[in-house]
FIDREN-726485 format. One record per residue (C-alpha): residue number from 1; x, y, z; residue in one letter. Coordinates in steps of 0.2 Angstrom, whole numbers, plus 5000, padded with zeros to 4 digits. Layout:
N
(r NUM,(X,Y,Z),'A')
...
! end
This chain:
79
(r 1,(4537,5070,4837),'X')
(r 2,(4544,5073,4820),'X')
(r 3,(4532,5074,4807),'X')
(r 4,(4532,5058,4792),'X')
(r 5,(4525,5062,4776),'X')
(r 6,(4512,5050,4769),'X')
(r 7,(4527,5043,4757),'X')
(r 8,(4537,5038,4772),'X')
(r 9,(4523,5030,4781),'X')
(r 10,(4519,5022,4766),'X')
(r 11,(4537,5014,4765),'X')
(r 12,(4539,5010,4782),'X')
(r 13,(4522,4999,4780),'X')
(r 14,(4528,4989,4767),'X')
(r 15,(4544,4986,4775),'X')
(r 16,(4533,4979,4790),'X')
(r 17,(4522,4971,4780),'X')
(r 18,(4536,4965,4769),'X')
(r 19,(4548,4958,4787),'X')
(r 20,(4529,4949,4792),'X')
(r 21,(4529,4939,4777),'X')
(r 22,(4547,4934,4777),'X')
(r 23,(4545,4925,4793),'X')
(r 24,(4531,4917,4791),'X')
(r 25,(4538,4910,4775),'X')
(r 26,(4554,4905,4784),'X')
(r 27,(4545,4898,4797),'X')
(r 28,(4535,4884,4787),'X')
(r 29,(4541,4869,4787),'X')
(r 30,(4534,4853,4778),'X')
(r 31,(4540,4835,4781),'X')
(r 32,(4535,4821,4769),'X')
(r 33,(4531,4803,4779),'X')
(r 34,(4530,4785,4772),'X')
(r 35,(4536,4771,4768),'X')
(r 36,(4540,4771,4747),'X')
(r 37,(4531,4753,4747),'X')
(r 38,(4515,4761,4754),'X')
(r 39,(4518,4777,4743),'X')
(r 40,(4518,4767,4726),'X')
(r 41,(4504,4758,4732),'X')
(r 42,(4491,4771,4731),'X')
(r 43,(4502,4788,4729),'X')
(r 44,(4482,4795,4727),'X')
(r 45,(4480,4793,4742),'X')
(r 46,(4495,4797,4751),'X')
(r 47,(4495,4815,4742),'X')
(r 48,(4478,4819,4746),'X')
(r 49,(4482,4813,4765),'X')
(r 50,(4497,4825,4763),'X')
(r 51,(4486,4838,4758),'X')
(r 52,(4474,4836,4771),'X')
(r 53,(4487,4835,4783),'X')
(r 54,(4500,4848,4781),'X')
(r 55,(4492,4861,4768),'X')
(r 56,(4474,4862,4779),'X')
(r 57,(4482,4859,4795),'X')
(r 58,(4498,4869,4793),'X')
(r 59,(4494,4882,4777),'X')
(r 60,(4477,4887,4782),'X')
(r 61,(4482,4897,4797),'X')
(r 62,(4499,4903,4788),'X')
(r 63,(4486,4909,4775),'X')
(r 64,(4475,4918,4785),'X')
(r 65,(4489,4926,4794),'X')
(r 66,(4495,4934,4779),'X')
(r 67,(4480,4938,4773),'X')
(r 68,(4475,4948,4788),'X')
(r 69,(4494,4956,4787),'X')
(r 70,(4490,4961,4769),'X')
(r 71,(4472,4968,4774),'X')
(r 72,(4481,4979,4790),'X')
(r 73,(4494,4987,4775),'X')
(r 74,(4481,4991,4765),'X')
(r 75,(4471,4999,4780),'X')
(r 76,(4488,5006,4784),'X')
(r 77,(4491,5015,4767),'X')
(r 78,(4475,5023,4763),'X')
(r 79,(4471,5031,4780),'X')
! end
């Protein structure tokens, strides 16, 4: 098996990490729901059940994923 100096490694790992984090971005997808007439009622409201709903629900794990991808890099790089 040929030899890769640290260098190499080093770029081949951000290219992974870098691929990683391109599809998890393409991947998200948030869709608004409501009716305007509810909206301009209380738009309070309705963004902070948007928040709830698709930032916690959806972003969280999305979050997590990249962090635990930027974590494995970094563990990657300096051993």
């Amino acid at each position: 098996m040929p030899q890769t100096n640290k260098e190499t490694k080093n770029s081949q790992s951000l290219r992974k990490l870098g691929n990683s984090l391109k599809e998890l971005h393409q991947s998200l997808e948030i869709t608004l729901a409501g009716k305007i007439e509810d909206i301009m009622a209380n738009p309070q409201e309705w963004a902070e059940d948007i928040a709830e709903d698709k930032v916690m629900k959806e972003g969280m794990p999305r979050y997590l994923k990249a962090k635990t991808l930027g974590e494995n890099f970094a563990r990657e790089i300096t051993s």
